[in-house]
Structures are given as structure tokens and as C-alpha cells.
N, C-alpha and C positions, 0 to 999 in steps of 0.2 A: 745814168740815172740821177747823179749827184751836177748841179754844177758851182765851179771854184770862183770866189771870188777873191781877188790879186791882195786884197789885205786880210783874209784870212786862209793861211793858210792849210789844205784840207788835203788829205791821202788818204786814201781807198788799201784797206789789209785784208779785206776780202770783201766776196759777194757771192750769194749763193742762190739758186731758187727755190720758194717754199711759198705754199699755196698760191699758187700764183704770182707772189709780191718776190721780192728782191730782200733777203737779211745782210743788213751788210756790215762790216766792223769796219771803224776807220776812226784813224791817228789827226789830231793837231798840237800846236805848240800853245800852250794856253799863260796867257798874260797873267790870269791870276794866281796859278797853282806856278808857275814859272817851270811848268816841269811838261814833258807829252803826255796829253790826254788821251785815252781811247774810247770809244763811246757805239755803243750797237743801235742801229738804228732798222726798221723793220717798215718798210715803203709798202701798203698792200696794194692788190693789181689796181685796184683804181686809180694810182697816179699814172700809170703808164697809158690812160686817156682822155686826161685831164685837157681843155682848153683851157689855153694862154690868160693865165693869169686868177685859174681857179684853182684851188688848195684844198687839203686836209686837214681834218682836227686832228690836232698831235697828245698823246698821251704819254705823261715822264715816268721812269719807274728806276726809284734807287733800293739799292742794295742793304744789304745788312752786312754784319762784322763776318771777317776776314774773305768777303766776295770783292769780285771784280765785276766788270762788264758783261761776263761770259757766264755768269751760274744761271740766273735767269736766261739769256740765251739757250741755253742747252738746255733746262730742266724747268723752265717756266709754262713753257706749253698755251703762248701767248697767241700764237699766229695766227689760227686757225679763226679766233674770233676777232682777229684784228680784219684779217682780210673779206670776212664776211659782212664789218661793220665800218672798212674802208678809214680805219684810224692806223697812221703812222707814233709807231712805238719807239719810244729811245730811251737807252737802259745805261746812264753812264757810269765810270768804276768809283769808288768808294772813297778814295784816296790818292793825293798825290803818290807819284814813283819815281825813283830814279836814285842813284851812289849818293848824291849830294843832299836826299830827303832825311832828314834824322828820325828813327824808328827807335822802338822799344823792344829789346831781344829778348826773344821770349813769353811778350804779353800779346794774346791775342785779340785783345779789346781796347787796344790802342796803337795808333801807332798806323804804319801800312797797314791800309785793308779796314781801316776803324776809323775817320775821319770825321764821322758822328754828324759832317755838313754845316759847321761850324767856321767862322775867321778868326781864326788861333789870335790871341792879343799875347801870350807870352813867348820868348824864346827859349829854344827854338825853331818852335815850331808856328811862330809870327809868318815866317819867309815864303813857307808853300803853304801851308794849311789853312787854306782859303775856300772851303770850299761850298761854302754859302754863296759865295760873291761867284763861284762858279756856275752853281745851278740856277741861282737868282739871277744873273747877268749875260757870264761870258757862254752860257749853252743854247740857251735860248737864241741869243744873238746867232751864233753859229748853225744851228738847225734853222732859223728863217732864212740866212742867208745861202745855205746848198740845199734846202727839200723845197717841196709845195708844200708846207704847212700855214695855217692861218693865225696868229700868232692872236688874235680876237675870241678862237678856241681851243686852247690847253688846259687839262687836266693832270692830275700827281697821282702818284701811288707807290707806296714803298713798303719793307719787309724790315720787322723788327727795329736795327736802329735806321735802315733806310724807312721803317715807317714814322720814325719819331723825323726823320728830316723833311716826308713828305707832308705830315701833319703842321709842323711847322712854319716849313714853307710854303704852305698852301695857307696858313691862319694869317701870316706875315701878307701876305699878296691875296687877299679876296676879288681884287679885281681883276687879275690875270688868270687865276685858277679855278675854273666855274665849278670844278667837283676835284673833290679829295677822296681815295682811298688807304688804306692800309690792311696788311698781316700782322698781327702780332706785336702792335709796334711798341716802341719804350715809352710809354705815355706822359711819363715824371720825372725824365733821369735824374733832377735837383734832388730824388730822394729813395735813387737805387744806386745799389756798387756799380752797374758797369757806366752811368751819366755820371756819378761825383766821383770818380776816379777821370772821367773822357772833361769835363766840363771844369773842374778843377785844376788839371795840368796847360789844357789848353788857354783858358781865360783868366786862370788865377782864382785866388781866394773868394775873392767878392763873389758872394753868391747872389745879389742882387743883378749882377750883370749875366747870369746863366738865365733869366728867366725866358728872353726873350730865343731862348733855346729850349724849353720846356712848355710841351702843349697845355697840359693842367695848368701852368702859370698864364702860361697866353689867354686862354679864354678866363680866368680870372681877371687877368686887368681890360677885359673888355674885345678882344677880337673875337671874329664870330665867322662860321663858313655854314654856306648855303646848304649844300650837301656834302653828307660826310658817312662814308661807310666804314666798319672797322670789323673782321673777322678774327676769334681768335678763340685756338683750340685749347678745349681744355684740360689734354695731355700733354700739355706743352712743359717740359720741365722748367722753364724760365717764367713762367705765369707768376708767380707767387713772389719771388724774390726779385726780378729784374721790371718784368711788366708792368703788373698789376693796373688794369684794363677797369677794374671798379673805379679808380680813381678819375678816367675821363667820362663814366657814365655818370658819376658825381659831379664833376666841373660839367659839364652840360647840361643836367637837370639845375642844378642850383643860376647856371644862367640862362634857362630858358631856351636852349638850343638844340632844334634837331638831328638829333644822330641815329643813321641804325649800325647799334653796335649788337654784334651778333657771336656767341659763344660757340662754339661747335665740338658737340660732345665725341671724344675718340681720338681728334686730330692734335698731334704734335706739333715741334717748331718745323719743319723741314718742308722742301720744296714738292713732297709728298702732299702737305698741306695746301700750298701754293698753288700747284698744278689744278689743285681740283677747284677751286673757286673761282682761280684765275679769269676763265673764259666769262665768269659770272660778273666778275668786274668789270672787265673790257667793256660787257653789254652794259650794263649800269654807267658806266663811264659814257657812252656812245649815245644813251639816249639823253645827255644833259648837256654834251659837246652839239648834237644835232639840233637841240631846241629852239 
């Protein structure tokens, strides 16, 4: 299903079947994070009769704090409208790993598993925590180089701090990302405890330089995204003190940009949450990837 190209190195740690399409987990050595990567990637049956040289829209989806590759895997409940909307999903993990990554004992909003998707500028966490330059760069490259993806249509999507990374990195890159989604995501970290503790340690003092890591800052100084959905329940116990989702209906009204940010009475943070809109995304995602 996958095939290897001799300078990037790529292993297969499983494959399974599901609706038809092929889930598959699989390992590389990744240049920026200098640590093995692992990354889920979901092929729906449509590539399995693709002619030579036709492709799929690929759709990204990063994680939130302390997930791996595998929470969305198991409990995202993503497949079913992948395979019916013929979009290849790739879910990679949150954080470098490995003996030689330096983590914080004990904190779970930093550290492994909390990587916030940021290029660490202090040490030392300068050496792996790169992982801007990962999603931004070295993943992309890798999924065009072993799937039928069309690298002309990719989309983002991400959960809490993976949604503050897909927001992000979708404002940073408008022209590689035709639609952005997000759950729940951390919309200002420069001005909640779990970003000025994540954005602080990583980059230093200078909060000038955390902006271009804060969505509310980003569309402040001028970036802007085409489309942009954002769901976010409103029993979520992090709404109020880490989120607060008012703050990018603010920055986008005051810049004049289209958002449907959408509240959803009853739903919590959890993949409870997730699962049920999910499919909703996909489709919203698929008919902007298709256009």
C-alpha cells in the first residue's frame, strides 16, 4: 500500500482493515525531531484503484496534550467518513520521544506528549522540539513521498492544543491549507496558563516572539484563512480558563474574517466530543479539498 523511497526512510508497525481503506501505523527517523517518529495514516478504499499518477486529498489531524498518534486512532471515529469521502487521514504524535528527549516529571502540559508544535529556541529543549518544522516540513514531505496524496489539496484539523497547532499552521501556510478545522482549541495561549507556561519555557521570555505561535495574535497582525471551522462544547471544563473561544470570534470579527465558530451545548473536552462531530468535519473538509 505504502511505497519507500531510499532516502527516506519508512517502516510499516501495522496495517489493518477498516471500511474498506487500509489504517496503518508507521515508524521514521525524522531529521527534525532527531528522534523516531510514529504517525497513523488511514488510505480509504479509493486508493487501492487509483491510475498511475492520480491522488487523494489528504487531511492532517494533530493531537492535544498528553496524546499520541493512537487516541484519535482508536476513539476518533474518523474512517467511516474518510472512506466514503475518499480523503487520506494522517494523525501524527504530539511530541518527540525517546531516553535522550528531556521531559518534565510530572507535568502533563509540558514536556512529552505536550509539544504545543512549536521550534523550541531554548535549551534544552532547542535539540528535539521541533515540531513546527515537522508538520510544516518534514511530514508533508514524507506522506507525498509513500501515499497517492495530492500535496495541491491538504487540509488541518486538530483538538485543543493540537487545535491551537492546526490553527496555526494553517494561518502560517494559507496557501498549502485550503480549510482549517479545530475542537476545542487553545486559541491564545500568550494569555492562558497551559501556552505561557508551553511558550515560555520553550522560546523564552520574549513574548513578542510567541505570537507567531498564537492564533489571536496571528490574525491580529494580518494572516487570514479561507475557511475555518471551530467546535467547542460548552461543558468543557477548560473553556473558561485555558480556551476561551470568545477571544478568536473577537479577532475575526474585528478583522473581517469568515469563521463558523460553533458552541455546542452539553459537550465536554473529550473524544466523546470529537467522535460526534468528527464525521462532520471530514465532510466539511472534503467538500473544500474537492472544489
Amino acid at each position: 500500500m505504502t511505497s519507500t523511497s531510499d532516502n527516506r526512510p519508512f517502516e510499516t508497525v501495522s496495517e489493518a482493515k477498516a471500511f474498506g481503506g487500509v489504517q496503518g501505523v508507521y515508524s521514521h527517523a525524522s531529521a527534525e525531531t532527531g528522534t523516531e517518529m510514529t504517525i497513523a495514516v488511514y488510505l480509504p478504499p479509493q486508493a487501492e484503484s487509483l491510475a498511475a499518477g492520480e491522488t487523494l486529498p489528504v487531511l492532517y489531524y494533530l493531537s492535544g496534550l498528553t496524546c499520541t498518534h493512537a487516541n484519535v486512532m482508536e476513539k476518533g471515529e474518523y474512517r467511516a467518513a474518510c472512506a466514503e469521502h475518499g480523503v487520506v487521514f494522517v494523525a501524527p504524535d504530539t511530541s518527540p520521544r525517546g531516553e535522550d528527549v528531556p521531559d518534565a516529571d510530572g507535568e502533563y502540559d509540558f514536556g512529552l506528549g505536550a509539544g504545543f508544535y512549536v521550534d523550541a529556541t531554548q535549551p534544552p529543549y532547542d535539540q528535539h522540539y521541533r515540531m513546527r518544522s515537522y508538520v510544516e516540513r518534514e511530514l508533508p514531505a514524507l506522506i507525498e513521498a509513500n501515499f497517492p496524496v495530492d500535496p495541491a489539496r491538504q487540509a488541518i484539523m486538530g483538538h485543543s492544543m493540537g487545535g491551537h497547532g492546526a490553527l496555526t499552521v494553517g494561518l502560517r501556510n494559507p496557501d498549502r491549507f485550503r480549510s482549517i478545522s479545530a475542537f476545542a482549541p487553545i486559541v491564545a495561549p500568550s494569555l492562558v496558563p497551559w501556552g505561557e507556561k508551553a511558550l515560555g519555557r520553550y522560546l523564552g521570555e520574549d513574548r513578542q516572539s510567541w505570537r507567531e505561535y498564537d492564533t489571536v495574535a496571528l490574525i491580529e497582525d494580518g494572516e487570514r484563512a479561507d475557511h475555518l471551522l471551530v467546535d467547542q462544547g460548552m461543558a468543557d471544563d477548560f473553556l473558561v480558563e485555558q480556551l476561551q473561544t470568545h477571544r478568536l470570534a473577537e479577532a475575526c470579527k474585528a478583522a473581517g474574517m469568515e469563521a463558523m465558530i460553533r458552541l455546542q451545548e452539553g459537550y465536554d473536552h473529550s473524544y466523546f466530543f470529537i467522535s460526534t462531530f468528527m464525521a462532520e468535519h471530514v465532510r466539511w473538509h472534503a467538500e473544500r479539498l474537492k472544489a
